[in-house]
C-alpha positions as a printed NumPy array, in Angstrom:
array([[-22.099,  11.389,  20.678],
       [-24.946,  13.649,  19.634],
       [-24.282,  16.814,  20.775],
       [-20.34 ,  16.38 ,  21.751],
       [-17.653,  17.958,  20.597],
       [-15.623,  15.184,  19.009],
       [-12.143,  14.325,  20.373],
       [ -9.786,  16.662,  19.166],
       [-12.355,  18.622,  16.991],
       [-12.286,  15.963,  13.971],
       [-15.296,  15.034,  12.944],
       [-14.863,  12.173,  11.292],
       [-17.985,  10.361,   9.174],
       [-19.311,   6.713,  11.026],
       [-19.572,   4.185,   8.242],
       [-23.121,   4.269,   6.219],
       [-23.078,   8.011,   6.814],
       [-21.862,   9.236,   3.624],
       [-17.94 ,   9.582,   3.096],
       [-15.88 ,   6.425,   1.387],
       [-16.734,   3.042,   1.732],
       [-14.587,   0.409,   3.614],
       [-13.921,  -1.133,   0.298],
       [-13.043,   1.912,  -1.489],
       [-10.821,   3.305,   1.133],
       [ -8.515,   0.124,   1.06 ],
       [ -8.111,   0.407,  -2.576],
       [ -7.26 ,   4.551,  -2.221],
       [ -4.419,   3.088,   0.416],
       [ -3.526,   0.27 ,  -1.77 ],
       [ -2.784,   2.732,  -4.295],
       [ -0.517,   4.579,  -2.163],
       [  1.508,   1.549,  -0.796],
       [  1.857,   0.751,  -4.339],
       [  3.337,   4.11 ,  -5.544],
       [  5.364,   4.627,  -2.41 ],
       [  6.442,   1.43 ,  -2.944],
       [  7.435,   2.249,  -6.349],
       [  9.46 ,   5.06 ,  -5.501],
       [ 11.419,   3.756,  -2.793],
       [ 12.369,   0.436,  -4.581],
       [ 12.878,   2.558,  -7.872],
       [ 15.401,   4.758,  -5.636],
       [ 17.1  ,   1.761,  -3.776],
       [ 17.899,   0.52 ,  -7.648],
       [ 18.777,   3.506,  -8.603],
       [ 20.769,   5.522,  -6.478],
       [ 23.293,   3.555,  -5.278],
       [ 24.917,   5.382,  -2.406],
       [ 21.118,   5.491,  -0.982],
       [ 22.062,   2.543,   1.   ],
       [ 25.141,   3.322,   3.386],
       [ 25.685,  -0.067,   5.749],
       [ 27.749,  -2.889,   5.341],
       [ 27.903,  -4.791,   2.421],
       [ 25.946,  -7.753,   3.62 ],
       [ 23.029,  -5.423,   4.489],
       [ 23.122,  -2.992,   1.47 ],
       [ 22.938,  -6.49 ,  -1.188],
       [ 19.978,  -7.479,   1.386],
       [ 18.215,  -4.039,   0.667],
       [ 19.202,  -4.347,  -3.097],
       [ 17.881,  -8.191,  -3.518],
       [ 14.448,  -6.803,  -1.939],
       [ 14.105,  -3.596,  -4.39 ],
       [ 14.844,  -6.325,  -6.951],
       [ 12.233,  -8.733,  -6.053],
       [  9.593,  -5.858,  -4.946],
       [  9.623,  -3.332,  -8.331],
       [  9.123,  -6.609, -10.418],
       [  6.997,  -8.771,  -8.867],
       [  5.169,  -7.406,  -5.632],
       [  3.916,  -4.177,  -7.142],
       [  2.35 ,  -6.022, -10.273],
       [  1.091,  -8.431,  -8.013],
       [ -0.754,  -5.919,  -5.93 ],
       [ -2.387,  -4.402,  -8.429],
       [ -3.389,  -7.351, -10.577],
       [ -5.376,  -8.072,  -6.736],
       [ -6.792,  -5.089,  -5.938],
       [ -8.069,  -5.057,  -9.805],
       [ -9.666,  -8.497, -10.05 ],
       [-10.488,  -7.929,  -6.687],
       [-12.728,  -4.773,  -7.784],
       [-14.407,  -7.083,  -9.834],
       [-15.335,  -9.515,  -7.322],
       [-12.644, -12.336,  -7.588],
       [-12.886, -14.242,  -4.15 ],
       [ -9.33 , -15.072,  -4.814],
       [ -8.182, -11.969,  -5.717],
       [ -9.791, -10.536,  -2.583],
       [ -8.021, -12.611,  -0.234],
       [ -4.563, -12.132,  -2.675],
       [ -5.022,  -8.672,  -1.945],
       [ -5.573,  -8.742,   1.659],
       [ -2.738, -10.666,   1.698],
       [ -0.89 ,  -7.916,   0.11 ]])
C-alpha cells in the first residue's frame, strides 16, 4: 500500500510500526469493559425501574448485576494485572475474560 490512499482516509499504524502494542491495546479495552461494566451493573442494582419486562426477566437481569459487580469485575482485573506481570495463568484467565 505504498503510495495509496488508505480505505476511507484512515491511516491506521501496521503492528511494529510505532502506535500500541497488541498487548497493551487489550489491556486499554479491558479497562473499558471493566468500567462499562461497572456502570451498567452498578445502574441495574441501583435504579430499579431501569429494567421494565416481566418479572421473570427483570430478577434474571438483577441475579446477573449481582453476580457481575462482585465477582466478574474483580476477577478481570486481578487477570489482566497478574497477567501484566507474566502469569501464564492469569493470561489465559484473562483471555477468558
Amino acid at each position: 500500500m505504498d503510495g495509496e490512499r488508505p480505505p476511507l482516509g484512515i491511516d491506521f499504524p501496521r503492528l511494529g510500526q510505532g502506535g500500541l502494542s497488541a498487548p497493551k491495546r487489550a489491556y486499554i479495552i479491558s479497562v473499558f469493559i471493566a468500567l462499562q461494566v461497572l456502570v451498567t451493573s452498578g445502574g441495574g442494582l441501583s435504579i430499579h425501574s431501569l429494567y421494565r419486562n416481566n418479572a421473570l426477566v427483570t430478577t434474571a437481569w438483577h441475579g446477573d448485576d449481582l453476580v457481575t459487580l462482585p465477582i466478574a469485575v474483580p476477577l478481570l482485573a486481578t487477570a489482566w494485572t497478574l497477567a501484566g506481570r507474566g502469569a501464564p495463568r492469569a493470561q489465559l484467565a484473562w483471555l477468558e475474560m
